[in-house]
C-alpha positions as a Markdown table, in Angstrom:
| # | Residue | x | y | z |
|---|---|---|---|---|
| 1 | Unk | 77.9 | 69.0 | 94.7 |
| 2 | Unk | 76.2 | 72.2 | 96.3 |
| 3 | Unk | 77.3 | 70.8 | 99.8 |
| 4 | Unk | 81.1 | 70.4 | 98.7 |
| 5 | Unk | 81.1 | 74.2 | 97.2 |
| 6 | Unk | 80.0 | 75.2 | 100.4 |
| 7 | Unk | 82.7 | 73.5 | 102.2 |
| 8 | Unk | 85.0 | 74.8 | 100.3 |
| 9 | Unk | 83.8 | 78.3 | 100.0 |
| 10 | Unk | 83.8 | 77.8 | 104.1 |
| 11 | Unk | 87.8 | 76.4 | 104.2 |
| 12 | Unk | 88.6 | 79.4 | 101.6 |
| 13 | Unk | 87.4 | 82.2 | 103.9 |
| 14 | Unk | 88.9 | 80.5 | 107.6 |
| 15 | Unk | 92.2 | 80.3 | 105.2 |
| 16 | Unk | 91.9 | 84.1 | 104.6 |
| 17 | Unk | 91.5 | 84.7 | 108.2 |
| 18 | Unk | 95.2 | 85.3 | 109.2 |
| 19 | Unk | 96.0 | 87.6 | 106.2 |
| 20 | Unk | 92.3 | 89.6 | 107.0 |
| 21 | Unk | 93.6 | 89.8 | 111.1 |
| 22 | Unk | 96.7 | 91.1 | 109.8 |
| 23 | Unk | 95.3 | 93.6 | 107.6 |
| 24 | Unk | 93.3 | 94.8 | 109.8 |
| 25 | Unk | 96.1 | 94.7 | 112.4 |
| 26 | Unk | 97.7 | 97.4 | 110.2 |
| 27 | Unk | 94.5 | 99.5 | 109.5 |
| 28 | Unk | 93.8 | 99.9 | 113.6 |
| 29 | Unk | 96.9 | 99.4 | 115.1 |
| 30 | Unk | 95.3 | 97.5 | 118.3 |
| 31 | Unk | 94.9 | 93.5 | 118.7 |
| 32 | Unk | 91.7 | 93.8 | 119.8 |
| 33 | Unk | 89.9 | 96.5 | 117.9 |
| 34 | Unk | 91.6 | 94.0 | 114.8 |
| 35 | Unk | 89.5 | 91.0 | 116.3 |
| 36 | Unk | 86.6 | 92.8 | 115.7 |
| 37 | Unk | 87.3 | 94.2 | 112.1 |
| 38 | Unk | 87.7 | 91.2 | 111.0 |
| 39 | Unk | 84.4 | 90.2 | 113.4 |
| 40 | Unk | 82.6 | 93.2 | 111.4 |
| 41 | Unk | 83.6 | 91.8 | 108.0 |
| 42 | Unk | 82.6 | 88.0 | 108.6 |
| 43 | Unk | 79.1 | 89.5 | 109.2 |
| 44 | Unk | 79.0 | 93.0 | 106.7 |
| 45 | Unk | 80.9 | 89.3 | 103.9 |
| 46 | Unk | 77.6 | 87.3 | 105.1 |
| 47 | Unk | 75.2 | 90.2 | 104.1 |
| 48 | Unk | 76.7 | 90.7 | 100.9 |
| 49 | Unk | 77.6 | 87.4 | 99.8 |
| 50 | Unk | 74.9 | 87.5 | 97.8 |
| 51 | Unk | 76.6 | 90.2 | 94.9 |
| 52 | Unk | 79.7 | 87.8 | 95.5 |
| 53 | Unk | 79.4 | 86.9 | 91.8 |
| 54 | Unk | 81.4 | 83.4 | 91.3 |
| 55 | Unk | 84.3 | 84.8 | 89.2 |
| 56 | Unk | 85.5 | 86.9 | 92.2 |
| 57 | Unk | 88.7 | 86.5 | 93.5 |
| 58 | Unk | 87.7 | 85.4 | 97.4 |
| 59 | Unk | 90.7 | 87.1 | 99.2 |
| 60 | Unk | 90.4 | 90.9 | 97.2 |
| 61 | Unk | 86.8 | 90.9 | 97.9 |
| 62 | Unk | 87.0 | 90.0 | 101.7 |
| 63 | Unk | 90.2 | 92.1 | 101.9 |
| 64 | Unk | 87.8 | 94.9 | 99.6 |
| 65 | Unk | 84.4 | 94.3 | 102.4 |
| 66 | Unk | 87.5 | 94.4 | 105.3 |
| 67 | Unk | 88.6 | 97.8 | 104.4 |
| 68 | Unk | 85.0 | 99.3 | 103.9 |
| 69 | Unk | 84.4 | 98.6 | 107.1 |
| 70 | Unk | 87.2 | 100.4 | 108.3 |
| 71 | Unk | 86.3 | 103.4 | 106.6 |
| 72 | Unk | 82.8 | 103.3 | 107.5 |
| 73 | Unk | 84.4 | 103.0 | 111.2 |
| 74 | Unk | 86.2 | 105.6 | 111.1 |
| 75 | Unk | 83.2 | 108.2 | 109.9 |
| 76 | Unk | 81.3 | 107.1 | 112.0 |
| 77 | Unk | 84.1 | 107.4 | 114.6 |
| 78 | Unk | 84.7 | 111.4 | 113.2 |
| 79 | Unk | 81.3 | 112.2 | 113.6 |
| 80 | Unk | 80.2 | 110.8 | 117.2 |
| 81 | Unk | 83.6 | 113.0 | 118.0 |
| 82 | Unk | 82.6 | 116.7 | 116.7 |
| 83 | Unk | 79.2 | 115.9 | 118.8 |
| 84 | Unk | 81.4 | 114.4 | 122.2 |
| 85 | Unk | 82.6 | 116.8 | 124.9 |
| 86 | Unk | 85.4 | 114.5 | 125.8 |
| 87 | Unk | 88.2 | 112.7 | 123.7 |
| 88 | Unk | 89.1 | 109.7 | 125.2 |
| 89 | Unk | 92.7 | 108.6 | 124.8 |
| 90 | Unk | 94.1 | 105.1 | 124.2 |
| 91 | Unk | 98.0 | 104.3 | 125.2 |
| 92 | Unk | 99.4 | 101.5 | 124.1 |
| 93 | Unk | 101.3 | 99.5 | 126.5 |
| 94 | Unk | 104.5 | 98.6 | 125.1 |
| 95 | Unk | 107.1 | 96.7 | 127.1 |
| 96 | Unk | 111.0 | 97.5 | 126.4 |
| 97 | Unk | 112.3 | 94.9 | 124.1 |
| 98 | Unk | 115.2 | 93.4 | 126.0 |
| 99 | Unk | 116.7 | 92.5 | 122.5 |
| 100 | Unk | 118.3 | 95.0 | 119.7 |
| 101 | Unk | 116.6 | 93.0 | 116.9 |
| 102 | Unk | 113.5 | 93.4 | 118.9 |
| 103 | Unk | 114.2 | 97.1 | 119.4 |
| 104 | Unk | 114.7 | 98.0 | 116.1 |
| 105 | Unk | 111.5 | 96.1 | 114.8 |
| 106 | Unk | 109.6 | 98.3 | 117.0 |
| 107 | Unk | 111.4 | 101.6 | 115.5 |
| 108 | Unk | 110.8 | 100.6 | 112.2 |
| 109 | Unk | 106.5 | 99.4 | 113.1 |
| 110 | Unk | 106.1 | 103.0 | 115.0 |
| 111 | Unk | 107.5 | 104.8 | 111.9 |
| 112 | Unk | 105.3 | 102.2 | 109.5 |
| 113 | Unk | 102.0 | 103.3 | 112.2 |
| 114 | Unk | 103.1 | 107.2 | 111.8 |
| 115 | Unk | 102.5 | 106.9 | 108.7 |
| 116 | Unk | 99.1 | 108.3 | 107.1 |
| 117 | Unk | 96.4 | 105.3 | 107.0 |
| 118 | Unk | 96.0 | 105.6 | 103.4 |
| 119 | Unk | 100.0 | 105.2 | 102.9 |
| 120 | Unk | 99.6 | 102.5 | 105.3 |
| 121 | Unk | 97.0 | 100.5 | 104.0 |
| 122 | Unk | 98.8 | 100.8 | 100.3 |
| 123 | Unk | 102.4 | 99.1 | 102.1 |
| 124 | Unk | 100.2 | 96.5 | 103.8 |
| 125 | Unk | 98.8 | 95.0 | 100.8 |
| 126 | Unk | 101.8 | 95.0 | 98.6 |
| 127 | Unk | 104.5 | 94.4 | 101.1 |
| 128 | Unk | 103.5 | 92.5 | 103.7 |
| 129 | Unk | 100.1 | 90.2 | 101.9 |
| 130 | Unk | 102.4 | 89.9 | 98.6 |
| 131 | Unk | 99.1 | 91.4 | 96.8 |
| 132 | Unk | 99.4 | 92.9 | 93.2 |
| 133 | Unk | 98.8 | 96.0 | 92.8 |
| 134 | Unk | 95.6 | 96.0 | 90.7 |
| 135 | Unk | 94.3 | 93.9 | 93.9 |
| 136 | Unk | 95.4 | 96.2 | 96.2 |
| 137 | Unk | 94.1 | 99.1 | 94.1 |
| 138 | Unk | 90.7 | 97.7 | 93.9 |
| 139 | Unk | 90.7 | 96.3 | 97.8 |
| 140 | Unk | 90.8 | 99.9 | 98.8 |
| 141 | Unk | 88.6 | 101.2 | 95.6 |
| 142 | Unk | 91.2 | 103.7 | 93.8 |
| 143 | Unk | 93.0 | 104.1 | 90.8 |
| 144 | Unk | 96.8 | 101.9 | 90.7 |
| 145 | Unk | 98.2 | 105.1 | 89.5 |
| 146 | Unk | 96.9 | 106.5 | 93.5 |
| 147 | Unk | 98.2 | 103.5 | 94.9 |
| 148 | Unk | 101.6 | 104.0 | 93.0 |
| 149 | Unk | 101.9 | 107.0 | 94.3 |
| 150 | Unk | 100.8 | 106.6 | 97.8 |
| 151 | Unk | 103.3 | 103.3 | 97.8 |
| 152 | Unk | 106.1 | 106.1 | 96.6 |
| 153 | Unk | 105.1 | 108.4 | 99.3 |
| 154 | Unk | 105.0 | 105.2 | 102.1 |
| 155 | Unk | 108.3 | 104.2 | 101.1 |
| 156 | Unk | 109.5 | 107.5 | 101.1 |
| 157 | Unk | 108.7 | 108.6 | 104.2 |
| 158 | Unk | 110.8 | 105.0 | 105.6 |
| 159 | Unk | 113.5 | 105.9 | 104.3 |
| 160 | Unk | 113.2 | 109.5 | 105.5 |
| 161 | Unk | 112.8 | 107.9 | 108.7 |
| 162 | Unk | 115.8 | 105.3 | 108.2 |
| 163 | Unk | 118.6 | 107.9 | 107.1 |
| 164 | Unk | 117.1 | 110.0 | 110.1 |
| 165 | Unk | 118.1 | 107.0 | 112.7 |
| 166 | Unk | 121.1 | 106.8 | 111.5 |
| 167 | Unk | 122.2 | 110.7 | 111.2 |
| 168 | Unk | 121.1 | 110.3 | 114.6 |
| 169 | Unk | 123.9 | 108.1 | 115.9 |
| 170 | Unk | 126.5 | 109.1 | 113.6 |
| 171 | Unk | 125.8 | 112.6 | 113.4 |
| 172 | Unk | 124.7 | 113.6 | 117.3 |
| 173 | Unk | 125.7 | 117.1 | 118.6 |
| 174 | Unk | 125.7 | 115.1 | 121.6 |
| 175 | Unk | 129.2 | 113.3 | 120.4 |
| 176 | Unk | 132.5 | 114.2 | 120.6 |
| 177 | Unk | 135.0 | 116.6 | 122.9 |
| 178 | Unk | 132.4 | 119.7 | 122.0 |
| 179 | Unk | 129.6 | 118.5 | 123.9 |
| 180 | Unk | 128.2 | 120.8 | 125.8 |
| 181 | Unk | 129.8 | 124.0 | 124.5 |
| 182 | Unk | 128.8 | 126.8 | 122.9 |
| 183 | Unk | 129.8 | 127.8 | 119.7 |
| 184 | Unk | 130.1 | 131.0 | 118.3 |
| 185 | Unk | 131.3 | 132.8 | 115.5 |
| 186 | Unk | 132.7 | 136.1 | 115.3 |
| 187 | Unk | 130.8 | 138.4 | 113.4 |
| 188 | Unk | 132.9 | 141.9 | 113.4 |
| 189 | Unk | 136.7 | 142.8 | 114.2 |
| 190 | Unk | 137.7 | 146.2 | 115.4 |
């Protein structure tokens, strides 16, 4: 009986590993800094399984333990930087997607990474892992009213960003038999 829980417990968390790696795709924005969030929160789940109490919903906690360690990251990240001399900075190699589908996509994840990482977070958990938003609210430890309102501010920034893309096609200066001149307006008449 004891055996079979742990099998199960064990199936239950390599199930949660794709929705973990995706998560913490979206919190770091790099393949392989994501590998090792989700490394960091097998071990940090490990330490702490023992406050897992057995009512707890398995996914919100690891997605909970997955996020703290992102945060803990990232202060300890803030604080070896006031103390370094030198900022060492990443670039992402992107190749040119040869389709317009594939183009697009990549407009619409560099406006979803622009966005702040709390806004971020928020839109991952309710859009893309389908989670409710009393599990997302307690996976990042605030309020649903806060994660209302940073959802509200995610989704308006997108759209901000889609009605931008568009003005820019339709709407270009760049268009049309003006290009390139000047245009004035008279001021005074003598």
């Amino acid at each position: 009986m004891v055996l079979d829980r742990t099998r199960s417990k064990r199936s239950d968390i390599v199930d949660l590993l794709v929705p973990l790696r995706r998560y913490a795709r979206s919190l770091t924005r790099d393949s392989l800094k994501a590998d090792d969030l989700v490394h960091d929160t097998m071990v940090r789940a490990l330490e702490s399984r023992a406050s897992l109490r057995p009512d707890t919903n398995l996914r919100t906690w690891m997605m909970t333990v997955l996020h703290n360690v992102f945060i803990d990251e990232q202060r300890r990240k803030r604080v070896e930087a006031r103390h370094a001399d030198v900022l060492v900075q990443l670039s992402e190699e992107v190749a040119p997607p040869a389709q317009e589908g594939q183009v697009r996509l990549m407009q619409i994840r560099k406006a979803f990474e622009s966005l702040p990482e709390e806004q971020r977070a928020a839109l991952h958990l309710v859009t893309l892992e389908g989670m409710a938003y009393a599990d997302a609210a307690a996976v990042l430890g605030i309020p649903i009213g806060t994660l209302m309102s940073r959802l509200g501010r995610g989704r308006a920034a997108l759209r901000a960003f889609e009605e931008g893309s568009h003005k820019g096609k339709a709407g270009s200066s760049d268009e049309g038999p003006d290009r390139g001149r000047a245009h004035l307006r008279v001021v005074g008449r003598n």
